[in-house]
N, C-alpha and C positions, 0 to 999 in steps of 0.2 A: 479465385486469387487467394496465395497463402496469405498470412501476417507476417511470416517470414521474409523480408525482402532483399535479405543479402543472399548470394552462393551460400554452398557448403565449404569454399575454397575460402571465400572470404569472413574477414574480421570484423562482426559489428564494434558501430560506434557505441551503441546503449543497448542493455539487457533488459528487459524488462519482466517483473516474476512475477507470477501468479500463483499464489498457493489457493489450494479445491478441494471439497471432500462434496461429496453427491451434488455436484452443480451443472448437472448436464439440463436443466430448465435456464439457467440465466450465462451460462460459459461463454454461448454462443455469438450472445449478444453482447460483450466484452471485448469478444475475438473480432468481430467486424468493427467496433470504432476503432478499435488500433488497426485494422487493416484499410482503413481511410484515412491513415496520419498522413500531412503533406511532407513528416520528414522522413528523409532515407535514410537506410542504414543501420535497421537494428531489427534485433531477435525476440522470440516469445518466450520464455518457458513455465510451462502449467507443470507444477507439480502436485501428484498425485498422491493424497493423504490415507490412502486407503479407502477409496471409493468402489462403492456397490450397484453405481448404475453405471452411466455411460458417458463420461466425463472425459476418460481417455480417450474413447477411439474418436470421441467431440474432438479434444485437443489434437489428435496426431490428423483429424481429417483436414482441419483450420491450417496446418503445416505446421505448425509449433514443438519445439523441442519438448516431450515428455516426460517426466523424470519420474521417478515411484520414491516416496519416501512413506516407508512402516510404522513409525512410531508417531502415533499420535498426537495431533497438537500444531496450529498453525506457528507458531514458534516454531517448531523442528521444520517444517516444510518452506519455510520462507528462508532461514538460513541452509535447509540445503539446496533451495534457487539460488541464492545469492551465490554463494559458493560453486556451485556452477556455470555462471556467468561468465560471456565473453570478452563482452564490453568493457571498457571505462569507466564507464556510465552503469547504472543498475536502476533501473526505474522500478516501483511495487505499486500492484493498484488487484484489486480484488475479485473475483470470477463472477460476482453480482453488481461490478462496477463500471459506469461507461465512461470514455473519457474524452475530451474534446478535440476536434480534427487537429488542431493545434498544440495538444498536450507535450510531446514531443520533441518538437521544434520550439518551442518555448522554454522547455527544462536543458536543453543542447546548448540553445544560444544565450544561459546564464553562466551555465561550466565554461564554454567557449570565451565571451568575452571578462569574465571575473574569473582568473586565477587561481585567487583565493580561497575560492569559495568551495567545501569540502560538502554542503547538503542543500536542498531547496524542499522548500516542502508546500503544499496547499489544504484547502478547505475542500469538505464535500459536503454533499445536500441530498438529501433521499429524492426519489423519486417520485413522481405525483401516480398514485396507489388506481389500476384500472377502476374504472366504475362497475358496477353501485357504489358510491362511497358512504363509506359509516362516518357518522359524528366523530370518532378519532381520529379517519383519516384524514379528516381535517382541522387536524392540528398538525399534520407531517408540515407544511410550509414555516407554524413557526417552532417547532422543533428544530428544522434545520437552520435555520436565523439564528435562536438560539446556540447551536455548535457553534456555525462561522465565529458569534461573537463568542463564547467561552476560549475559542483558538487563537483567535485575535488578541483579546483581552489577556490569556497568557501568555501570548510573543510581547504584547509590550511590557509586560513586566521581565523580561528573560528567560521565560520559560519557552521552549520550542513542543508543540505538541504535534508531532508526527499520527498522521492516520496513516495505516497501509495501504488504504486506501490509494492514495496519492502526497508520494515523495518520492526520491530519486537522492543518490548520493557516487560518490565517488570510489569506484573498485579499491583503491589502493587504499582510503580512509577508511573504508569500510572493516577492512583487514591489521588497518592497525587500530582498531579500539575494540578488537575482538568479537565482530558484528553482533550478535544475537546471544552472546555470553556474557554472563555477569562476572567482572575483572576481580572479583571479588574469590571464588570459588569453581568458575570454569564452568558452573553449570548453564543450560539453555534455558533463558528466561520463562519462567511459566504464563505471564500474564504481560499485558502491554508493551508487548518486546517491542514493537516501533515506537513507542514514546522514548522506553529505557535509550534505545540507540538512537534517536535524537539529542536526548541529555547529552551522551556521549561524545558526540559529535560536534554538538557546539561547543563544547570543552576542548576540542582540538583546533575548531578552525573556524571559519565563518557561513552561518548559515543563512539562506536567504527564505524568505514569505514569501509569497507571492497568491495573496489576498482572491485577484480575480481569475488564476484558473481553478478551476473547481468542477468538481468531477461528480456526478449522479450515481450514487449507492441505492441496493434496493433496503424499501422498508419494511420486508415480510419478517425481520427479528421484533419489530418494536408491538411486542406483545406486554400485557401488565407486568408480568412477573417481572421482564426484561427491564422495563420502565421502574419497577422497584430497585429491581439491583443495582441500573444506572445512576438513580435519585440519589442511593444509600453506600454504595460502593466506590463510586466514581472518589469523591471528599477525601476517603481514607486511602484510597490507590492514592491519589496526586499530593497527602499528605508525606505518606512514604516514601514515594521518588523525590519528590521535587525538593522539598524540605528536609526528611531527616539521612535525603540519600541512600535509601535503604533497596535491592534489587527482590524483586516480585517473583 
């Protein structure tokens, strides 16, 4: 069974993108929770960042719209999914990401019943690491307690922190706050382009949280070095957006 579950002839309701550079180990398994969603009506597209193993013929096997984008950098690859989008709707969640039988239906029937509302967005949580497990990996459970609450913690002061993980936003809003370009200069954001278009977003319209869908990322980045730049980088990224406004 594809994850594509409308015609060719027909219009999805929601798009959903996936940007991927060598993820033919975790694609798979991305491609099958969305092809158990209970809601109907919507597209896949895995865009392909310049991959050297088998990520494509993964994606076109799953049925999903393939796209090839050259230039490096999940920032370029996610705006040109978005961009190519059928839907209304645009959902983004990530080729090492699994997401709930329900994710779907649940992002549908907030755009549906709230008008207003221009973005939604959730938490994710790494995954619990196969065995043998090492003394670090067990810390992944409060590492991701940790995230939930730094996400949380910045929605209630008005900061919207968008993972790519899992959010979903409005075709038309999307386009007019210049999705993944900085309004500033036209360029394509180098670094935290889902946060940066979050900020965006909420400046145009109303965004919604939604605390308990929450979607399982893998944890094979959370390596030390990763863990330093996280510790040491993060402070000064969300000094720069959030506060002095400044695009990354």
């Amino acid at each position: 069974m594809a994850v594509r579950n409308v015609s060719s002839t027909q219009r999805p309701k929601v798009s959903v993108v996936i940007p991927a550079l060598d993820e033919e180990q975790e694609l798979g398994q991305c491609l099958e929770s969305l092809r158990h969603q209970t809601f109907q009506g919507f597209e896949v597209i895995v865009v392909d960042n310049g991959c050297k193993d088998a990520t494509a013929s993964i994606a076109r096997g799953w049925g999903a719209r393939t796209l090839y984008e050259p230039r490096q950098g999940i920032s370029y690859a996610r705006e040109t999914g978005f961009q190519a989008a059928s839907g209304d709707i645009i959902a983004s969640t990530d080729s090492d990401t699994g997401v709930p039988i329900n994710w779907l239906e649940r992002i549908f029937q907030i755009f549906v019943e709230t008008p207003e509302v221009v973005a939604v967005f959730g938490p994710y949580c790494y995954k619990p690491p196969p065995p043998p497990r090492s003394l670090g990996a067990l810390l992944i459970p409060c590492l991701s307690r940790g995230l939930m609450l730094s996400q949380q913690t910045a929605w209630w002061f008005g900061h919207p922190y968008f993972s790519g993980a899992n959010f979903a936003v409005r075709q038309d809003a999307f386009l007019k706050v210049h999705g993944f370009h900085s309004p500033k200069d036209g360029c394509i954001y180098s670094d935290w382009e889902d946060v940066q278009l979050g900020i965006k977003l909420h400046r145009l319209g109303k965004v919604c949280y939604l605390p308990d869908l929450i979607v399982l990322t893998s944890a094979r980045k959370l390596t030390r070095a990763n863990a330093r730049t996280l510790l040491t980088g993060t402070p000064r990224k969300a000094l720069r957006v959030h506060f002095m406004r400044k695009a990354l």
